[in-house]
Residue frames relative to the residue before (quaternion, step in Angstrom):
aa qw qx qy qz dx dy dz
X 1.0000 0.0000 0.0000 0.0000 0.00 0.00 0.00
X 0.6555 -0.6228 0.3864 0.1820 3.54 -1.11 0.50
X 0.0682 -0.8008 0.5924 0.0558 3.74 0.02 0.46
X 0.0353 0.6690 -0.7423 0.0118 3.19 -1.52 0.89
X 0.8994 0.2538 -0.0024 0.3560 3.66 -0.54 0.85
X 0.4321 -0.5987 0.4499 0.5025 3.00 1.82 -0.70
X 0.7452 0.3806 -0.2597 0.4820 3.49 1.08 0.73
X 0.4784 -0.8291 0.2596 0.1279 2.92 -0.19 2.32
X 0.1468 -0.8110 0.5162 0.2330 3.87 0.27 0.56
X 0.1518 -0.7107 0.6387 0.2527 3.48 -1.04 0.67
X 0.8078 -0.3349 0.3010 0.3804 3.35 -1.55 -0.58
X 0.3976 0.4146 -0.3995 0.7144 3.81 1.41 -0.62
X 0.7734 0.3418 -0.4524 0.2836 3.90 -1.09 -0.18
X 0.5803 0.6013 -0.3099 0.4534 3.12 1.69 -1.06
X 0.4617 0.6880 -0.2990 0.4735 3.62 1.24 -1.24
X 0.7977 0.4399 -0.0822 0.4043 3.54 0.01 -1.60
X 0.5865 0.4035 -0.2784 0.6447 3.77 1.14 -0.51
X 0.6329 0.3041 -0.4575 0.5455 4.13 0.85 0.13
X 0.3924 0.7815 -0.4100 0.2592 3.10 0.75 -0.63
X 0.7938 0.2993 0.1392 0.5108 2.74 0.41 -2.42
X 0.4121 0.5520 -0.5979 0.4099 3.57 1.22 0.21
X 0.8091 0.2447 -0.3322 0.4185 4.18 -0.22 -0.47
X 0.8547 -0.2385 0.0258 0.4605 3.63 0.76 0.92
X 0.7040 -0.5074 0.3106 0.3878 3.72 -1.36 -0.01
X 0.4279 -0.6669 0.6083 0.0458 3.48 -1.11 0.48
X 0.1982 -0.6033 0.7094 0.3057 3.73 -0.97 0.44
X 0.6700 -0.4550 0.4543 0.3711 3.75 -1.57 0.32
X 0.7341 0.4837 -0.3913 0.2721 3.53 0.51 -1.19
X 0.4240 0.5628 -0.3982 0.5873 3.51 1.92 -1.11
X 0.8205 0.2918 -0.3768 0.3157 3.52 -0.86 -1.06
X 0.5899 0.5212 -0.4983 0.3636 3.92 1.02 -0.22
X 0.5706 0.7039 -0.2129 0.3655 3.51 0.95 -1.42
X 0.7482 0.2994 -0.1313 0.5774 3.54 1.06 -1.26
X 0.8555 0.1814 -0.2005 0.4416 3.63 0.31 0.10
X 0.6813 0.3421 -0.2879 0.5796 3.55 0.75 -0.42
X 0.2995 0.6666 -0.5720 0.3724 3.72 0.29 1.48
X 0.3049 -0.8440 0.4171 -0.1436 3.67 -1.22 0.94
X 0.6444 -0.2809 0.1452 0.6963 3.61 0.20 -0.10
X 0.8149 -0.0371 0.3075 0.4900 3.71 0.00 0.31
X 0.8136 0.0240 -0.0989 0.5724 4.08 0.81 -0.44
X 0.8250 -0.2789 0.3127 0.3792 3.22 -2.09 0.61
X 0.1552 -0.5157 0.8044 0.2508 3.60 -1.41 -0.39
X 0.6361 -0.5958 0.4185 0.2555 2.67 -1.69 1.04
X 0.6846 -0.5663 0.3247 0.3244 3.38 -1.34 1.11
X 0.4605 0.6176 -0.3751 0.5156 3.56 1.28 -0.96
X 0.6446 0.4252 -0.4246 0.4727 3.76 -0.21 -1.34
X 0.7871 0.4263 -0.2438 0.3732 3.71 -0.29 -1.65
X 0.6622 0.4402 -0.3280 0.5100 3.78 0.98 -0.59
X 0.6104 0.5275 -0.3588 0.4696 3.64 0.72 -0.12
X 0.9167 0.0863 -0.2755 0.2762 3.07 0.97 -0.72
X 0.2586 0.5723 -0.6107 0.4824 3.13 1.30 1.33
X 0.4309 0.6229 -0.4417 0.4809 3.62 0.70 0.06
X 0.6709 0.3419 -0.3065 0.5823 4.05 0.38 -1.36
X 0.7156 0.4432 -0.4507 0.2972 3.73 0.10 -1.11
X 0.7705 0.4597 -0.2448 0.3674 3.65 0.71 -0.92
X 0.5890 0.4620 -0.3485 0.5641 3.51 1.63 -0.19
X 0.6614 0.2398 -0.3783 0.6016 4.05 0.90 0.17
X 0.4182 -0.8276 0.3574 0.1112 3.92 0.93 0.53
X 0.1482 0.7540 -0.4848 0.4177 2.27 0.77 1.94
X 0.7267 -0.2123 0.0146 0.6532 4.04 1.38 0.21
X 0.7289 -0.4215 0.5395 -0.0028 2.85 -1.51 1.10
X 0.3256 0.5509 -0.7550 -0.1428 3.61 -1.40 0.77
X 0.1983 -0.7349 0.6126 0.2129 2.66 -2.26 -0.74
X 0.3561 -0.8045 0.3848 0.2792 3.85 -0.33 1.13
X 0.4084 -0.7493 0.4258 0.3007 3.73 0.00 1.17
X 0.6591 -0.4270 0.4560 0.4186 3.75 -1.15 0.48
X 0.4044 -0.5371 0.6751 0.3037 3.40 -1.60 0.65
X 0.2696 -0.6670 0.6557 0.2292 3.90 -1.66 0.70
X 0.1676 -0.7532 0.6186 0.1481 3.18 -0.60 0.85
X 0.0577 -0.5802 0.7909 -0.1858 2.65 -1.52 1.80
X 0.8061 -0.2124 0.2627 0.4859 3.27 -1.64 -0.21
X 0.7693 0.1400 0.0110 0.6233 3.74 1.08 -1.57
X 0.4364 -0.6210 0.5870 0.2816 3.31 -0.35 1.91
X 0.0992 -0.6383 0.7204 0.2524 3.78 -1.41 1.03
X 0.2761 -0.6556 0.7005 0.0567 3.22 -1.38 0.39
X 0.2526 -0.7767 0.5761 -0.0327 3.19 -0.78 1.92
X 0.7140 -0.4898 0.4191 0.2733 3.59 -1.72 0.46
X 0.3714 -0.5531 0.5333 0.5213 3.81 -0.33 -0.64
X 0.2880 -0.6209 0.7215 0.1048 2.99 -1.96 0.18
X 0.2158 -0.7659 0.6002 0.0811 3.38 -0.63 1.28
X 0.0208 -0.7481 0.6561 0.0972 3.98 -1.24 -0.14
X 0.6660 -0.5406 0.3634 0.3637 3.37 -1.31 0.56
X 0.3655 -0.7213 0.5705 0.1435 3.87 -0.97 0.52
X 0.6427 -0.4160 0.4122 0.4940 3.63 -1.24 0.46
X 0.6544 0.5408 -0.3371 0.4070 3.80 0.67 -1.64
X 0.7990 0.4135 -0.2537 0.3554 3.45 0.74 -0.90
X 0.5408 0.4433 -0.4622 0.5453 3.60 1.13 -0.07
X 0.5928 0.5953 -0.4171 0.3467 3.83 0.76 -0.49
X 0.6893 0.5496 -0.3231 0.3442 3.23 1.38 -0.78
X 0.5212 0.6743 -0.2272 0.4713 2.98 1.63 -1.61
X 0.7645 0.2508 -0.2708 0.5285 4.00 0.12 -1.24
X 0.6716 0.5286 -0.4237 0.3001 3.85 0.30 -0.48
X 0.6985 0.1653 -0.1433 0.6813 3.77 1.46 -0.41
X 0.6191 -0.7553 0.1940 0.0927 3.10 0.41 1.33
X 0.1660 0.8690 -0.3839 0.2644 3.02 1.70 0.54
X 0.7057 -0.3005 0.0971 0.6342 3.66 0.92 -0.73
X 0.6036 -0.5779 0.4310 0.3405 3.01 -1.76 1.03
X 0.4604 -0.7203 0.3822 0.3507 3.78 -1.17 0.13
X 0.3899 0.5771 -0.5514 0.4591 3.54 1.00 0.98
X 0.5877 0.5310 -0.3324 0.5121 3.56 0.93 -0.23
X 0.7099 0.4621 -0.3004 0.4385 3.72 0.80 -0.55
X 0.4168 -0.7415 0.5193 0.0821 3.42 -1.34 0.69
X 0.1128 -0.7883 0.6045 0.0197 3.56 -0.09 0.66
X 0.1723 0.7450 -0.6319 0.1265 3.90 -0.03 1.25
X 0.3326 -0.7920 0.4765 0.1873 3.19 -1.12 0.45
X 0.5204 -0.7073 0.4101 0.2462 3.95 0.36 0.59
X 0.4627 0.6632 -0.5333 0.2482 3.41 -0.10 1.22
X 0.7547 -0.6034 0.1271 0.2239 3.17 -1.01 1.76
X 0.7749 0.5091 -0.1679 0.3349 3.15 1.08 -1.35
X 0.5088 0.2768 -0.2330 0.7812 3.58 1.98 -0.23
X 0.1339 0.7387 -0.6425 0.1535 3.71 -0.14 0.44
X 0.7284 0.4709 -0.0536 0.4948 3.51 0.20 -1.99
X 0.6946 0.3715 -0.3634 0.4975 3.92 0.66 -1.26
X 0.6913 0.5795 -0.3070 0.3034 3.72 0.57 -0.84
X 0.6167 0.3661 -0.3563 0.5989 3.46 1.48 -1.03
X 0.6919 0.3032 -0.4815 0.4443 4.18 -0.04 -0.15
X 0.6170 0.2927 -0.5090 0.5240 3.99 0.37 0.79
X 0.4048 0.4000 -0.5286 0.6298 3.88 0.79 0.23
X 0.5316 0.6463 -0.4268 0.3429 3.83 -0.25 -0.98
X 0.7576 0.4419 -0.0644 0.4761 3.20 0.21 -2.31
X 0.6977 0.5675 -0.2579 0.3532 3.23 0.45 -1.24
X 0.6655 0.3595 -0.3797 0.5327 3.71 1.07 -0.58
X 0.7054 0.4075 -0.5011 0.2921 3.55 0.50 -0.87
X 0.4648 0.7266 -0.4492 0.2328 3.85 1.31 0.10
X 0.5084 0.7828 0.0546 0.3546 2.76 1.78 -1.44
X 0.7452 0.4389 -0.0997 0.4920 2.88 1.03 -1.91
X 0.4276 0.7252 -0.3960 0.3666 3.84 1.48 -0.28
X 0.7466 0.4507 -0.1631 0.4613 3.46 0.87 -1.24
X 0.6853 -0.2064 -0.6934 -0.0833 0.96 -2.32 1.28
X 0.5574 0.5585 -0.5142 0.3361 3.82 0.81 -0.31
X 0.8688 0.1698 -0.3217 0.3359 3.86 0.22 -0.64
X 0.8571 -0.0596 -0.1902 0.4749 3.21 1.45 0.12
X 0.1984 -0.6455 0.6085 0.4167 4.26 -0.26 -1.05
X 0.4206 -0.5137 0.7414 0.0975 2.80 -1.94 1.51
X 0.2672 -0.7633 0.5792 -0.1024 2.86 -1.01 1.41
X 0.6822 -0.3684 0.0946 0.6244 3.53 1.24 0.11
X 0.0423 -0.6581 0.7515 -0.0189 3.76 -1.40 1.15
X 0.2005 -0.6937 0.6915 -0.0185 3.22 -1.45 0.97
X 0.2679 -0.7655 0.5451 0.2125 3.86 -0.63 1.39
X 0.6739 -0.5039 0.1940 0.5043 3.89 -0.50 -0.13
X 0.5480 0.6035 -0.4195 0.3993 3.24 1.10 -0.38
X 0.6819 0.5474 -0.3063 0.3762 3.42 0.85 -0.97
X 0.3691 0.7577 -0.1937 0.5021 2.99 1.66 -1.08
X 0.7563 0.5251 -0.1357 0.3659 3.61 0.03 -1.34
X 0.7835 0.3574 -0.1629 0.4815 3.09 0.84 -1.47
X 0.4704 0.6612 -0.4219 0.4043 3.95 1.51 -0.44
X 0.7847 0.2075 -0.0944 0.5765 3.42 0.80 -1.61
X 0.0320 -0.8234 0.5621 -0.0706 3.88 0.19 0.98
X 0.8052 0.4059 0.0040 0.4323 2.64 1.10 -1.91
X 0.5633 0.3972 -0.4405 0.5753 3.85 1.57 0.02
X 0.4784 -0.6711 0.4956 0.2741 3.10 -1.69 0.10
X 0.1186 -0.8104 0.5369 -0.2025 3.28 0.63 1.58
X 0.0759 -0.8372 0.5343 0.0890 3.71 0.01 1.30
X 0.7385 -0.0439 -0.1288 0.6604 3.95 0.92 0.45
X 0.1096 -0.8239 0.5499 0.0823 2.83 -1.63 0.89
X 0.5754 -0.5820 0.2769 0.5035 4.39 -0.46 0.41
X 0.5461 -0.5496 0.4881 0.4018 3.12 -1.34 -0.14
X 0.8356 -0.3009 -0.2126 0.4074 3.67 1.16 0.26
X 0.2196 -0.8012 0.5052 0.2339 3.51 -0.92 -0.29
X 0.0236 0.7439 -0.6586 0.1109 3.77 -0.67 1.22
X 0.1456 -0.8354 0.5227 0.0872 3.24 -1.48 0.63
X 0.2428 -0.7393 0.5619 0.2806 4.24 0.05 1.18
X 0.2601 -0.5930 0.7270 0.2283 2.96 -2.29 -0.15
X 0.0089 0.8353 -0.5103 -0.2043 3.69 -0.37 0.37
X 0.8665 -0.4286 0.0225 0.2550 3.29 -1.54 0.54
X 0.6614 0.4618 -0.2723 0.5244 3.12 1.83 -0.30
X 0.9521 -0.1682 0.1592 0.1997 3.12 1.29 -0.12
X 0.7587 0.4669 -0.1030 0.4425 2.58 1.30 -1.76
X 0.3301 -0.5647 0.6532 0.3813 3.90 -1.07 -0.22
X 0.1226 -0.5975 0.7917 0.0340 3.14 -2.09 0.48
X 0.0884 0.7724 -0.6289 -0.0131 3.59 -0.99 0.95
X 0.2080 -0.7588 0.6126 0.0756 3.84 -0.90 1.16
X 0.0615 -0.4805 0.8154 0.3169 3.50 -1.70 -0.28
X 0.1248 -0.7317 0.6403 0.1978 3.14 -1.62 0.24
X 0.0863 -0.7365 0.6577 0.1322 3.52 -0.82 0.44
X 0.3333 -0.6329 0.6919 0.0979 3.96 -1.31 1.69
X 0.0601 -0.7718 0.6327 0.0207 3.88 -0.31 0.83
X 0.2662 -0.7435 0.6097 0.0680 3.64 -0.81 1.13
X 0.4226 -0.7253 0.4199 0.3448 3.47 0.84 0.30
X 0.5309 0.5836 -0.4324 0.4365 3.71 0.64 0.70
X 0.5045 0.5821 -0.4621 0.4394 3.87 0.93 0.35
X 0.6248 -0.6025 0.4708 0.1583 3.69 -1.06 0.50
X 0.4078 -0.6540 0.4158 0.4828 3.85 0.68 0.84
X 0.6420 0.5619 -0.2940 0.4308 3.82 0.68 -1.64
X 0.7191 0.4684 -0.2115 0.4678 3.68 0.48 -1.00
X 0.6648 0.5178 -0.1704 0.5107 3.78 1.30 -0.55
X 0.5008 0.6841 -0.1592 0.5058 3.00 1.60 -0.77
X 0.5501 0.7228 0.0160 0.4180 2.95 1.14 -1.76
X 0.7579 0.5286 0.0072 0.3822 3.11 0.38 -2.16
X 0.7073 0.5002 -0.0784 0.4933 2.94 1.20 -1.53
X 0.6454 0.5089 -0.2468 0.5134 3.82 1.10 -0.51
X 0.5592 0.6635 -0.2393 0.4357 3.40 1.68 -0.87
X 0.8383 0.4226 -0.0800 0.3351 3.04 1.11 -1.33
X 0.3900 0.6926 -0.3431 0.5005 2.63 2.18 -0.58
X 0.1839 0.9295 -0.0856 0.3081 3.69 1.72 -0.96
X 0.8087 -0.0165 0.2731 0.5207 2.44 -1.15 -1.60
X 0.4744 0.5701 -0.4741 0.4745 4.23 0.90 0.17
X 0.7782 0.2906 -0.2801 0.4810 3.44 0.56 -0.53
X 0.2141 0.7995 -0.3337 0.4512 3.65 1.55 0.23
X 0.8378 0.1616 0.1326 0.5044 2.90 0.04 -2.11
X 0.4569 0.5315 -0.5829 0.4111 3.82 0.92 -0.41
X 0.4146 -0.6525 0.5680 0.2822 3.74 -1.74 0.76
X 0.6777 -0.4882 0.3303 0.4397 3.62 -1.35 1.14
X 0.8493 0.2004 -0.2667 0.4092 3.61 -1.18 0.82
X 0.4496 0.8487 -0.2737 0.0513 3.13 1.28 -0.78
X 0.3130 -0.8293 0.4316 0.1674 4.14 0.13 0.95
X 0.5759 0.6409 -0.4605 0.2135 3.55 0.93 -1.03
X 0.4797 -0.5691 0.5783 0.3341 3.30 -1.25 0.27
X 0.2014 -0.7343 0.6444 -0.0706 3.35 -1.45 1.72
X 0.3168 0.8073 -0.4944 -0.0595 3.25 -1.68 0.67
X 0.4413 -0.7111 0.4302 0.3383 3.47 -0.74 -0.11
X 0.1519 -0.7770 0.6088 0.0507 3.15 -0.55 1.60
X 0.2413 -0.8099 0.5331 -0.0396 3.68 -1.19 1.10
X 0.1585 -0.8470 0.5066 -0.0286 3.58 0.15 1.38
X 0.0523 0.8564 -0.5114 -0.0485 3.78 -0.40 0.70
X 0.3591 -0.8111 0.2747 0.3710 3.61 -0.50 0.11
X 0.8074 0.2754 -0.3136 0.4170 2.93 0.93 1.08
X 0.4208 -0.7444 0.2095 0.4743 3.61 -0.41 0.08
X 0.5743 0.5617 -0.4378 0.4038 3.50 0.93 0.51
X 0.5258 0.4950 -0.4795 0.4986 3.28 1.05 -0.25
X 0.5940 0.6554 -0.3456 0.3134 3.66 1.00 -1.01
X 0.6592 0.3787 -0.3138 0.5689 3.32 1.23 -1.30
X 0.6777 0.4948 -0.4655 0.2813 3.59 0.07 -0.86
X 0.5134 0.6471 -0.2729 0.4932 3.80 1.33 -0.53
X 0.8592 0.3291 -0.1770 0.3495 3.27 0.65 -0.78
X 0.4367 0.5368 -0.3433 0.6351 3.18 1.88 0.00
X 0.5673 0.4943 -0.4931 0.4367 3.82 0.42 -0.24
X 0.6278 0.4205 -0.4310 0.4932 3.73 0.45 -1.63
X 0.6639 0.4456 -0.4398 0.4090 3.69 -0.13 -1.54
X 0.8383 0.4022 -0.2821 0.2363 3.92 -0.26 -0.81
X 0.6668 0.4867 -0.3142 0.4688 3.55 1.79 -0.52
X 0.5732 -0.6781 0.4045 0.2189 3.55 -0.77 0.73
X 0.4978 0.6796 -0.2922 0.4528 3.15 1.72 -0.24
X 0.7741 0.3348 -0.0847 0.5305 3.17 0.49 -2.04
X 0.5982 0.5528 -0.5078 0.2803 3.76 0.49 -0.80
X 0.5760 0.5638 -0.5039 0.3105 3.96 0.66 -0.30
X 0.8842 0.3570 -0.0639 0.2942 3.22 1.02 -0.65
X 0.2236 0.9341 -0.2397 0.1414 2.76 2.24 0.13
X 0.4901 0.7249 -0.1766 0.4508 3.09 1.20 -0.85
X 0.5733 0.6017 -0.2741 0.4838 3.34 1.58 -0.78
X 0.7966 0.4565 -0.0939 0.3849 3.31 0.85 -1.03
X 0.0014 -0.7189 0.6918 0.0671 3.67 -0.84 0.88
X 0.1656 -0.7565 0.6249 0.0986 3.00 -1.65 0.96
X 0.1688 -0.7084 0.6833 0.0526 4.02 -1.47 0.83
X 0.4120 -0.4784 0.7419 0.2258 3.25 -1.63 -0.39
X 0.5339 -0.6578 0.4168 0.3293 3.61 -1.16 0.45
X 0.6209 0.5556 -0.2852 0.4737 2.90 1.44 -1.21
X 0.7804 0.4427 -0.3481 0.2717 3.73 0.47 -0.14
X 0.5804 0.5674 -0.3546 0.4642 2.80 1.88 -0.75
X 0.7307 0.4659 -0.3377 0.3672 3.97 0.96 -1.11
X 0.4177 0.5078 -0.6183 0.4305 3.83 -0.09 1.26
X 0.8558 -0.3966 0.2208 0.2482 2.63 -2.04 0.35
X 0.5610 0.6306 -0.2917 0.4501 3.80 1.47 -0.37
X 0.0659 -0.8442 0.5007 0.1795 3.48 1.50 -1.15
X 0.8618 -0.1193 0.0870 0.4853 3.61 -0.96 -0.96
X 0.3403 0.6781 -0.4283 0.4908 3.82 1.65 0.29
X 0.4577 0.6761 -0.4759 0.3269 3.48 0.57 -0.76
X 0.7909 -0.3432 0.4953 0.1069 3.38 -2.16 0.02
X 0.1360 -0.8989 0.4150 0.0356 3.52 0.30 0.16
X 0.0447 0.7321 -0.6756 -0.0748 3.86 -0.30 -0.55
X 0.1116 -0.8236 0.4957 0.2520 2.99 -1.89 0.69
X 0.7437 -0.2441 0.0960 0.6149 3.97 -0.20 0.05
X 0.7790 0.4149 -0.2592 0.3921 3.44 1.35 -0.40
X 0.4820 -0.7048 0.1665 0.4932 3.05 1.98 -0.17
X 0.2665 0.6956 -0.6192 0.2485 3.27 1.37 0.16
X 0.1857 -0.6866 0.6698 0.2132 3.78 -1.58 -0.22
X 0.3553 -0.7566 0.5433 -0.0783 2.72 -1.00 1.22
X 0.2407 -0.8429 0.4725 0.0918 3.56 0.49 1.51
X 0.8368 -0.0030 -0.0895 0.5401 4.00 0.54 -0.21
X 0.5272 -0.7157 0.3831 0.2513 3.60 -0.69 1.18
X 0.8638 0.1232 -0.0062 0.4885 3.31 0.88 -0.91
X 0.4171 0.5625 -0.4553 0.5498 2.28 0.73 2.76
X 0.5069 0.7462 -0.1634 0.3995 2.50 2.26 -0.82
């Protein structure tokens, strides 16, 4: 077994450092999935102790999200993320390569938007290798630093391209919407990317491109899509744009899911569309 620190990793710890390689986690998720037993939970104590050893031989990181003040202050779980120690473990026993690993840094005020693109990001993941291979995803930071040098006034939260088995390429932007942008300002967003897609698309390049748009709910979803359909701007290009709900995309189907566009057609497979 691996040691980091003077703390023997087993295979569950090893689990949890992939885990957290494509982004943070709230605690209750990361208990639920890995600290299971005959058939029930282990006791929170057990699972809090040992996120305790991993973060004292620095291997991940938490942080206790802000209280929302409403009427009844909620009060969220922690959120752990992956540590320097823990990508060391991951690339030093080859477990995963370090283009595959996220370095995020925990900070309260994007807390929530960061774990539903972590979210997305596995069910991208979860595709391979039977229906397709991710051939390269870029989170926004990465993003950022590609187009430093253009003037690129907003940019998605990400952008990955698959290869499937016969061949073809698929390339998305994706934009996680928290329902707290300004239709006008989204609007906006959406011309940007249209943007910075032809930016980055390589010279000649044929593959089919789009911009897939994840909201967290399904009324924000409709209320989105009546904007594109209603501005004279976006409607030329609507067609560009698939919309989801988190909640539909994060199951066992992932980026298989249903689709819809701005007009509501649905769109049963993405990369056919």
């Amino acid at each position: 077994m691996p040691r980091q620190k003077g703390v023997v990793l087993t295979n569950r710890d090893i689990d949890v450092l992939r885990y957290l390689a494509s982004g943070p986690a709230f605690a209750d998720d990361m208990h639920a999935r890995f600290f299971v037993g005959n058939g029930r939970l282990v006791r929170r104590q057990v699972f809090e102790r040992r996120m305790s050893r991993l973060m004292s031989a620095s291997c991940i990181t938490r942080l206790q999200p802000p209280k929302i003040r409403v009427r009844v202050p909620i009060i969220h779980k922690p959120v752990y993320a992956i540590a320097e120690g823990g990508i060391e473990i991951l690339v030093s026993q080859s477990v995963m390569p370090i283009d595959r690993i996220r370095r995020v840094r925990l900070k309260g005020q994007f807390l929530f938007h960061e774990v539903t693109v972590t979210r997305f990001i596995r069910r991208i993941y979860e595709g391979e290798p039977r229906r397709y291979q991710v051939i390269r995803l870029y989170d926004h930071g990465m993003l950022a630093k590609q187009v430093q040098k253009v003037r690129v006034k907003r940019i998605p939260d990400l952008r990955f391209t698959v290869r499937l088995p016969h061949g073809s390429y698929y390339s998305y932007l994706v934009e996680i919407d928290a329902g707290t942008t300004h239709t006008p300002e989204f609007l906006q967003k959406l011309v940007a990317f249209m943007q910075l897609n032809r930016i980055l698309a390589p010279v000649n390049s044929k593959d089919p491109v789009g911009i897939l748009i994840v909201c967290h709910t399904a009324d924000r979803m409709a209320a989105l899509q009546r904007a594109v359909m209603e501005s004279h701007v976006t409607v030329k290009f609507s067609n560009k744009f698939l919309f989801n709900t988190i909640q539909n995309v994060d199951n066992s189907l992932g980026l298989l899911n249903p689709w819809f566009k701005a007009n509501g057609e649905k769109i049963d497979f993405i990369f056919k569309y």
